[in-house]
N, C-alpha and C positions, 0 to 999 in steps of 0.2 A: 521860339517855343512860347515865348511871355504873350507874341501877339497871337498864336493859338487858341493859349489857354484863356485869353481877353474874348476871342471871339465865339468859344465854343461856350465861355461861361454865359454870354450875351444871350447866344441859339438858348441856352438851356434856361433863361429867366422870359424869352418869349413864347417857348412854350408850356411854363410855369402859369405865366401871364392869362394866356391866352385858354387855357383848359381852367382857369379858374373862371374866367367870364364867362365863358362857355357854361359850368355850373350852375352860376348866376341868374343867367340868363333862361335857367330851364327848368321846368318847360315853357314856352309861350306859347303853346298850342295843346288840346285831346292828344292823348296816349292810348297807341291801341295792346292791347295784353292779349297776343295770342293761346286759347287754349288747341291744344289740338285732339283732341277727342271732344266727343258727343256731350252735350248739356247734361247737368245732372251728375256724373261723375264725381272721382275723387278729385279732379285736375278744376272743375268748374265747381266747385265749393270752395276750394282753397283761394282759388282766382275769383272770384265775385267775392270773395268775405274779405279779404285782405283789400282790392280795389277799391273796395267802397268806404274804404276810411281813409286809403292813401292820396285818394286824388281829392278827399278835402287838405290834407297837407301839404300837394301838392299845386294846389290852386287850379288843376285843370282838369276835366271830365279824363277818367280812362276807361275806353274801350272795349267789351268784353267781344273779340269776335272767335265765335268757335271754329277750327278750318278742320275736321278729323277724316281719318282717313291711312290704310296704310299702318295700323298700329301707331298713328303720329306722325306719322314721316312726311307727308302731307303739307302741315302747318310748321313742323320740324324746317321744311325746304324751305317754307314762303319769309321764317324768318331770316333764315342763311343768309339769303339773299337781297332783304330790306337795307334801306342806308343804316348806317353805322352813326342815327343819329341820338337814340335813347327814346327815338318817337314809335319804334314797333319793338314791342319784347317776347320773350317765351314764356311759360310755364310750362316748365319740362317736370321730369318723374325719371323714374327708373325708366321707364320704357324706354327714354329717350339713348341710357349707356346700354340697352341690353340689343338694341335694335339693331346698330352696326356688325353685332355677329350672327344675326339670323337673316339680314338680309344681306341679297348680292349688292356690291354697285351701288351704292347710296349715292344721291350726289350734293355729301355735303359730309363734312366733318364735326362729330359730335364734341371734341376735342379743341379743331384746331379754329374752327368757324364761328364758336359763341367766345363772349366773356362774361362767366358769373356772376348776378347782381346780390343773388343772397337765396340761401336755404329758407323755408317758411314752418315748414311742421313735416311731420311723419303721421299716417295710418298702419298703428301696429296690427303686427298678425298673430296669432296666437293658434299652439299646436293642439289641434283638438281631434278628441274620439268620439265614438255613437258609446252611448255608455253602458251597451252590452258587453262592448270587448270591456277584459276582467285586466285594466291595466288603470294607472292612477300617479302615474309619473314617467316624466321620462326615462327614467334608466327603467322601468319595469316596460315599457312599451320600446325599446330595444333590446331586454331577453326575451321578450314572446317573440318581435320579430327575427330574432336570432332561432329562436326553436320552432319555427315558423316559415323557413324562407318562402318568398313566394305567395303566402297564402294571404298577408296584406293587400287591402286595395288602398288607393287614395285619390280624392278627388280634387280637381282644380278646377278653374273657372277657363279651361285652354291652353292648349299649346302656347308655350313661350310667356307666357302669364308669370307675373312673380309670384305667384302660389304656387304655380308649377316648378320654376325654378326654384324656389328656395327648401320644397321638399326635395327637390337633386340634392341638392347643395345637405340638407340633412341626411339624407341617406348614403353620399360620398364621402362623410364625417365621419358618419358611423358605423358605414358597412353594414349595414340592413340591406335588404332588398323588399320593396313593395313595390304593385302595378299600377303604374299611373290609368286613372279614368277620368278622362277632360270631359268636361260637360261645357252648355253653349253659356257661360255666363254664372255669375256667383251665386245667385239666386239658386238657380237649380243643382249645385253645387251642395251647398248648405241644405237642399233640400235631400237627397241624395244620402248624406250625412245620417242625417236625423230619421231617415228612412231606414237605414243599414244598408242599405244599397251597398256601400263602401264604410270604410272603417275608420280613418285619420283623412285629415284637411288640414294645410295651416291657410286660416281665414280671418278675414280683416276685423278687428273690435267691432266696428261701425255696424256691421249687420250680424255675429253672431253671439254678440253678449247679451242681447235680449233671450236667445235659446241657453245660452250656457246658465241665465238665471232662473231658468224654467225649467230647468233642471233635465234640456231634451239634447242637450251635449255636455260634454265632460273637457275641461280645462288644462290642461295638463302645463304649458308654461306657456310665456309668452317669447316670442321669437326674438324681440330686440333686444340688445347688450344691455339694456337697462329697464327695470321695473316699471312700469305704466300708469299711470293715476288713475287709472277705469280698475286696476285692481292689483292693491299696492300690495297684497301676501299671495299674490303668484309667483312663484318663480320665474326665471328667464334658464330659458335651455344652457346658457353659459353655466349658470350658476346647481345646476344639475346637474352636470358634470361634463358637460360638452365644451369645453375651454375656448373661450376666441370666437364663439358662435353667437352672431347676432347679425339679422337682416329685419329689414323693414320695406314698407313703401315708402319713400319722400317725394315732397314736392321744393320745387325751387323757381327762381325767375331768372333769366340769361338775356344778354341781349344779345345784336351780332358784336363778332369781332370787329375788334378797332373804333368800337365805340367810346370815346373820351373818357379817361379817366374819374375828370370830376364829375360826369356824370353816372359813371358808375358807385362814384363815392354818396352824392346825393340820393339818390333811388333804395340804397344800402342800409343811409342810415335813416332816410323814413321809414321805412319797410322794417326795420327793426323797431322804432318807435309805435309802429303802429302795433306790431306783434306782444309788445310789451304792455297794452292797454287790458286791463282784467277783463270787461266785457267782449272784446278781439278771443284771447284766451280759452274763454268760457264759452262763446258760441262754437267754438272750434271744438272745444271738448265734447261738450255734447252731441256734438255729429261723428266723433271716433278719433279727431287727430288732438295729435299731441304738439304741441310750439315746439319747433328743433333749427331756434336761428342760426345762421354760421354768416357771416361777414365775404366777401369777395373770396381773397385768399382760401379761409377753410373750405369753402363751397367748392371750391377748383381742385382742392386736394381729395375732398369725400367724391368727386363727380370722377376721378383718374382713380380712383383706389375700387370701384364700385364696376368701372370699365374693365378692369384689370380682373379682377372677383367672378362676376359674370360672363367674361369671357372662356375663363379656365371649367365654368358649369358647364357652359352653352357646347364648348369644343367637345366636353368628354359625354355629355347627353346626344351630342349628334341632334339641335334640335335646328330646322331650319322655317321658315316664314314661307318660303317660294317652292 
């Protein structure tokens, strides 16, 4: 047993050793940061703004290569699949845990195939109305729609879209019923909105706090568990009386599974140094996100809790991709 525990202590300081040099050692080459969806985005703002400070930290160019497609699935595969070396990574989102339940047959696991490097920020959404409907909070925009069934409409930016899902997700809280109308994209969405076309949206800061201040939409909270610095005397629908309710968009960075340790540890904690820089912060703000770092560990837990969340939406919405 003495010589056991002599040899297995030995194995356990070689690979102590050897994932520390491995660290060290990295990068010595460009890093590519896969986004996967289209330029422009919420996914290629957050990846181009955070990149561009880290690979001076990290002494080496990173990468922006966008691969979209598939709702993600796409660039989603092409990282699955990379070596397990820290030299290709992800910029996942929600779409990345929402996608395993609307599409068949993926081949890759969104779970069991990355390993978390770190959360970056959230794009809050915020539950809004055409400010003809005579409502002005949320508990009064769940008695009209209670005295009301049916006659709600609301708009998303598409099936399977987190606008779409997280007004499921408010409406299966609530017990309201209103009729989903997906339009091709947020734009027309918001526009739809401010039209009356439809009545309630919940839609991203980024593009409709410039109408909420122009007073061509109405505010009513904001969706995430916690208050937002675009507008600190909004409510959050939790705090309205909706207990435990809070969603958002996130972004985060993943690599493949079995990617080293310390190279996980390293990546983690520049990526949060850089996150911590006020000018990092401030450019963020001003395009609509909010800094929402979380470290390896918490990132693995919100990515399995968010899996679990939107799956119980997506089963009882019947919503499919194919």
């Amino acid at each position: 047993m003495r010589r056991f525990a002599t040899k297995l202590a030995g194995s356990l300081l070689v690979v102590l050793f050897a994932t520390c040099a491995w660290a060290q050692g990295y990068p010595n080459r460009p890093v590519k940061l896969i986004v996967p969806m289209t330029p422009g985005g919420g996914n290629d703002i957050v990846g181009r703004t955070v990149a561009q400070t880290l690979q001076a930290r990290l002494h080496q160019p990173i990468v922006i290569e966008n691969r979209p497609g598939a709702g993600g699935n796409v660039g989603t595969e092409f990282v699955a699949r990379a070596p397990a070396d820290g030299y290709t990574l992800l910029l996942v989102s929600n779409a990345q845990v929402m996608n395993p339940w609307m599409y068949k047959q993926l081949p890759f696991d969104i779970i069991r195939d990355f390993s978390p490097v770190a959360m970056l920020a959230t794009l809050p959404m915020l539950v809004l109305t055409n400010p003809s409907l005579p409502v002005n909070s949320i508990s009064e925009l769940i008695a009209y729609a209670r005295a009301n069934p049916g006659r709600l409409s609301y708009a998303s930016p598409g099936v399977g879209t987190p606008h779409h899902l997280a007004t499921e997700l408010f409406k299966k809280t609530t017990g309201i019923d209103m009729v989903h109308v997906p339009y091709k994209g947020g734009a027309p969405a918001v526009t739809a909105l401010i039209a009356g076309e439809v009545q309630v949206m919940f839609g991203v800061v980024a593009t409709t706090l410039p109408h909420v201040k122009a007073g061509k939409l109405r505010a009513l909270a904001t969706a995430e568990a916690r208050r937002i610095p675009m507008l600190p005397d909004l409510p959050t629908v939790a705090e309205s009386g909706i207990e435990g309710f809070g969603v958002g968009i996130w972004f985060g960075i993943v690599a493949p599974s079995g990617t080293p340790a310390g190279v996980v540890a390293e990546l983690s904690g520049e990526t949060r140094r850089v996150l911590e820089l006020p000018q990092i912060r401030e450019r963020l703000l001003a395009q609509g996100f909010v800094i929402s770092y979380q470290d390896p560990e918490e990132f693995r837990s919100a990515i399995a809790a968010d899996y679990d969340k939107w799956g119980k939406v997506i089963r009882a919405v019947g919503v499919t991709a194919e």
